[in-house]
C-alpha positions, 0 to 999 in steps of 0.5 A, a space after each residue: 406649104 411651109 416653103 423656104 425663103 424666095 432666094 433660098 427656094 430659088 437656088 435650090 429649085 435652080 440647083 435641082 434644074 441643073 443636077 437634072 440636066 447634068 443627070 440627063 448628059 451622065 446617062 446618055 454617056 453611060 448608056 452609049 459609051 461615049 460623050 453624047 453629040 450635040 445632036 443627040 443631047 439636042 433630041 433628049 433635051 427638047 423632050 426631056 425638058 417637059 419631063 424637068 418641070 413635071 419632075 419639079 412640080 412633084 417634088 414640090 408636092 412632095 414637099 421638098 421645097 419645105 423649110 421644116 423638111 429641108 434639113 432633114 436627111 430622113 425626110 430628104 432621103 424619103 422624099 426623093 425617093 417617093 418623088 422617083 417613083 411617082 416621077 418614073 411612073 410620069 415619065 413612062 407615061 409620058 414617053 410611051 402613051 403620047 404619040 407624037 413624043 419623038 423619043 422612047 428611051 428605055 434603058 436612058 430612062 432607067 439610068 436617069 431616075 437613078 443618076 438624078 436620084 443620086 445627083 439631086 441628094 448630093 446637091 442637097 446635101 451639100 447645100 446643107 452642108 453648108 449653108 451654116 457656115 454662113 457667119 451667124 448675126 448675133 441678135 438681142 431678142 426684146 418681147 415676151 410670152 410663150 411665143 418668145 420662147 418658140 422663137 428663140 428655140 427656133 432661131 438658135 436651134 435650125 440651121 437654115 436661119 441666119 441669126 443667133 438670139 444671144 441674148 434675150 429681155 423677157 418684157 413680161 418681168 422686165 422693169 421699165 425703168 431698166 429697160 433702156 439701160 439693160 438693152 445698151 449693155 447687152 448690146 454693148 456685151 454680147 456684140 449685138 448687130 440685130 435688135 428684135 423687138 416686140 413692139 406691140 408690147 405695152 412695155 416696148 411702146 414706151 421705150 421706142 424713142 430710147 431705141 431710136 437712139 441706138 440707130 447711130 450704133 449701126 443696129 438692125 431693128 426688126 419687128 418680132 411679130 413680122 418675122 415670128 409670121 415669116 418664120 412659122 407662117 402663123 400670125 402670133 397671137 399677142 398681136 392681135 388687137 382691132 388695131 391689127 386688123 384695120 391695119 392688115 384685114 382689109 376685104 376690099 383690097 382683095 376684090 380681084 383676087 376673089 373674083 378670079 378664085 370664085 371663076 377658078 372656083 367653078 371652072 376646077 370644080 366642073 372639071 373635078 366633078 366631071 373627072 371623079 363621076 365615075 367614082 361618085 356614081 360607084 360611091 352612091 351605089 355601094 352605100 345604097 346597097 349596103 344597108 339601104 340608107 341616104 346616100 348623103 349627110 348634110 349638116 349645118 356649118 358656119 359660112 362666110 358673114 356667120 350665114 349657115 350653110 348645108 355641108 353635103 358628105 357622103 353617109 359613112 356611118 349608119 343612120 342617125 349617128 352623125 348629126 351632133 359632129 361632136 361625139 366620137 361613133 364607131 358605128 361606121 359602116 364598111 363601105 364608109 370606112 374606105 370612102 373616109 380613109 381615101 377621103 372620097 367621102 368629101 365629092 360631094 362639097 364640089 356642089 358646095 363649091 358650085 353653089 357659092 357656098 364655099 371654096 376650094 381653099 379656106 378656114 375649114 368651116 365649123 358647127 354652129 353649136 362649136 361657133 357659138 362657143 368658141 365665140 364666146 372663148 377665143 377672141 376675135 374667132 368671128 374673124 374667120 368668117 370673113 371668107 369663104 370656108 375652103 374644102 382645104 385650109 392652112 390650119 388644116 394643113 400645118 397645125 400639128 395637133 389640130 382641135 378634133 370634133 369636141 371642143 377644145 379653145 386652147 388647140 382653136 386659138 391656135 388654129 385661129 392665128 393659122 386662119 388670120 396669116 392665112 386671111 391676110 395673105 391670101 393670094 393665087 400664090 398662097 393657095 396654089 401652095 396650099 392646093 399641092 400641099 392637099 395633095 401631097 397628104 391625099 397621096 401619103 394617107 392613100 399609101 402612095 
């Protein structure tokens, strides 16, 4: 997910700890009447302990611990909201379905959902409050493109960051000759303490011995395409070079770490499978008995290393009016169009995952006939291919307006620099915030 920054996420996951606690010490006082014992507030704590890291777990689902959320007081408030539910329904299960819990608060539980509601939006709020009143550090901004834009209007219009652009050199008008002279004297005039420089830029490489100089003035430089990827969690595009990639792609670094996804791979995969067989035999049963057609759709999509990989799916439209993938068809059939809305269409891609085709988390995989164009149209779009193709995807999850079945090279570009941040930085981590995040839309597209 789009997650804050790790101290940030810290004190806040840390905050919510604390409001739940003081949230369960308020409701025992409420629902007796008095201070609670220390044997009474024993007793709940050590059971509602586990009820804490379960409710943690769903608001970061809930995406809750997101930077683009965070400041939002309708996102907050919604948030919570849905969060408290799914929590009550949780808990309830938890207190009266498991035996061997010592505990089964009814009235203690009603209070909490309510005063740990009320008690983690304060929290929030407060910590919005004031976390711009941290004092801004003035920055002077050196690079160009669109991406300097986005990054400006970023940096000075949220909150949450602690830097100010007051100034900004556009390298793409910019003369060289002026360069050095125009950087002292914005720094001199607007007060700068923070240099952020593009220094992939042809321009900027030439004036790097010069910058050197303003060190001695107590000047913090920062590389502008290390923060644009920190603060949008996307790699900027006008620093993708081959260089780029024998400095940051690197296969045999990650060998461990895809061994280990590959066994998650398979074990998650089995469970998922065995979990959904039910549902999966129900599935093929109405789609035979609707119109008597193959209960599955295959097609061709493009696997790791360019390998052409069959995609299983099961049939949502009628006969014949799927194997393009490009052009849009509303000929789908009733019993498709729920399988696709509560996306059970996409079980069957669990064999895909046993069989090594894929994996859970990755690119998106595409078409061949897409592929074949946007190779010619996107630079370094084979790059992608590097990996498995995933079930689920970063670019999948945060690119706003995402390319649709038709080809679109623009939109792909996009998607593109979301695949590389997430080929370079993939890890256990990294897909685990992916995976909660899947589930989060999973649960908001099935009205929950």
């Amino acid at each position: 997910m789009k997650g804050l920054g790790k101290k940030e996420a810290f004190v806040l996951v840390l905050g919510d700890l604390i409001a739940l606690f003081a949230a369960l010490w308020l409701s025992l006082l409420l629902r007796y009447g008095a201070l609670p014992s220390g044997d009474l507030l024993s007793l709940h704590l050590s059971v509602f302990s586990v009820i804490f890291i379960l409710w943690i777990i769903v608001y970061s689902i809930a995406g809750l611990y997101d930077k683009l959320n965070f400041f939002s007081e309708r996102k907050l408030s919604r948030g919570l909201i849905r969060a408290q539910i799914i929590n009550s329904a949780l808990a309830i299960a938890f207190f009266y379905l498991i035996p061997s819990v010592a505990i089964t608060p009814k009235i203690v539980l009603f209070i909490y959902v309510v005063v740990s509601f009320v008690l983690l939006y304060v929290w929030r709020e407060f910590l919005v409050t004031h976390l711009p009143l941290r004092k801004k550090q003035r920055a002077l901004l050196i690079a160009g493109g669109d991406e300097m834009q986005q990054f400006q209007d970023e940096m000075n219009n949220n909150p949450r960051y602690g830097i100010v652009c007051a100034a900004t050199i556009n390298l793409d008008q910019a003369d060289p000759e002026e360069l050095q002279r125009d950087i002292a004297s914005l720094i001199e005039r607007e007060q700068v303490k923070i240099v952020i420089v593009d220094l992939y830029h042809e321009k900027a490489q030439a004036m790097v011995s010069s910058l050197y100089t303003f060190l001695f003035s107590q000047v913090i430089f920062i590389n502008f395409h290390q923060l644009y990827e920190a603060v949008f969690d996307r790699i900027p595009l006008s620093v993708v070079t081959h260089s780029w990639f024998v400095e940051n792609i690197s296969p045999r670094s990650k060998q461990t770490y895809d061994i280990l996804k590959w066994l998650m791979d398979t074990v998650i995969s089995i469970i998922l499978a065995v979990i959904t067989l039910p549902l999966t035999l129900a599935s093929a049963i109405l789609i035979k008995w609707e119109d008597g057609g193959d209960i599955f759709f295959t097609q061709d999509r493009i696997g790791k290393n360019n390998a052409i990989i069959k995609n299983y799916k099961f049939r949502t439209m009628f006969a014949h009016t799927e194997a393009d993938g490009l052009a849009k068809d509303s000929r789908m059939t009733k019993i498709g169009a729920l399988l696709r809305k509560l996306r059970i269409d996409e079980l069957p891609q669990l064999l895909n995952v046993l069989k090594g085709d894929i994996s859970l988390i990755g690119p998106r995989p595409e078409i061949p006939v897409l592929v074949k164009q946007y190779e010619q149209e996107v630079p370094y779009y084979r790059v992608r291919h590097l990996i498995k193709p995933g079930l689920s995807g970063w670019a999948q999850l945060y690119q706003k307006d995402p390319p649709k079945v038709s080809a679109d090279a623009q939109k792909t570009q996009i998607k593109l620099s979301y695949d590389l941040y997430y080929i370079k930085n993939r890890s256990f981590v990294l897909d685990l915030r992916i995976a909660l995040k899947t589930i989060a839309v999973l649960l908001s597209r099935s009205g929950v």
